[in-house]
C-alpha positions in Angstrom: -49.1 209.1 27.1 -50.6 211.8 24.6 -53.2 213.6 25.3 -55.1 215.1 22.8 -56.6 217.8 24.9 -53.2 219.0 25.6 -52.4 218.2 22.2 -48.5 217.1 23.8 -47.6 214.2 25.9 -47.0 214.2 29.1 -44.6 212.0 31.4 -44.0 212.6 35.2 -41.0 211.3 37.2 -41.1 211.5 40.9 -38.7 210.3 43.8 -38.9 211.4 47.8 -36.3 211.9 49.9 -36.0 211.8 53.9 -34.7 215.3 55.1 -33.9 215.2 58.6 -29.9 216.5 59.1 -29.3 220.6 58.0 -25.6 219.0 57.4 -26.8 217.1 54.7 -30.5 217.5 53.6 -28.9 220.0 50.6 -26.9 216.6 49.0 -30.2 214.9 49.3 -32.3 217.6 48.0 -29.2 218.1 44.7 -29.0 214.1 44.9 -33.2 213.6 44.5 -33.5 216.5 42.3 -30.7 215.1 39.9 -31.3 211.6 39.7 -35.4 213.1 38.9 -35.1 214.7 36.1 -32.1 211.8 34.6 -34.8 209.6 34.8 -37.2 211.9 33.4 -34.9 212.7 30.4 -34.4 209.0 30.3 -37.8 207.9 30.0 -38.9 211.1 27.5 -36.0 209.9 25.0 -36.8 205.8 25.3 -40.3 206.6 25.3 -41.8 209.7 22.7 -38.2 210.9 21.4 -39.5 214.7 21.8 -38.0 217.0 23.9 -40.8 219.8 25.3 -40.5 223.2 26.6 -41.2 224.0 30.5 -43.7 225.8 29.3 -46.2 223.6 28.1 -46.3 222.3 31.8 -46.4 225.7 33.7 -50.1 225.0 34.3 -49.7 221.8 35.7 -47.1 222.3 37.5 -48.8 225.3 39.5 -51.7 222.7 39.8 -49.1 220.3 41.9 -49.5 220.8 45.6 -53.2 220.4 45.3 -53.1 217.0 43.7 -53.8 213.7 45.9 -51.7 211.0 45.8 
């Protein structure tokens, strides 16, 4: 969706994943983290065709923890 106050659109992909076993949380944490941001790259291309710079989401992203879902 564009957002002219940020003047560049943003798109978020999420995904959770149930950590529980040392042995294997770090496949689900690479497996979560990978399938993510596919999506995420997916959905940017299929969607607005522009590819953006982390930066322009720095702010946001800091914002993160705080926001209630």
């Amino acid at each position: 969706m564009y957002d002219p106050r940020f003047h560049h659109y943003k798109l978020t992909a999420e995904a959770d994943v149930l950590l529980g076993e040392r042995a294997v949380d770090a496949k689900r944490v690479f497996w979560l983290v990978k399938t993510t941001t596919e999506a995420a790259d997916l959905l940017e291309d299929a969607l607005i065709h522009l590819e953006q710079d982390v930066e322009g989401f720095t702010e946001d992203l800091d914002r993160e923890p705080h926001v209630e879902r």
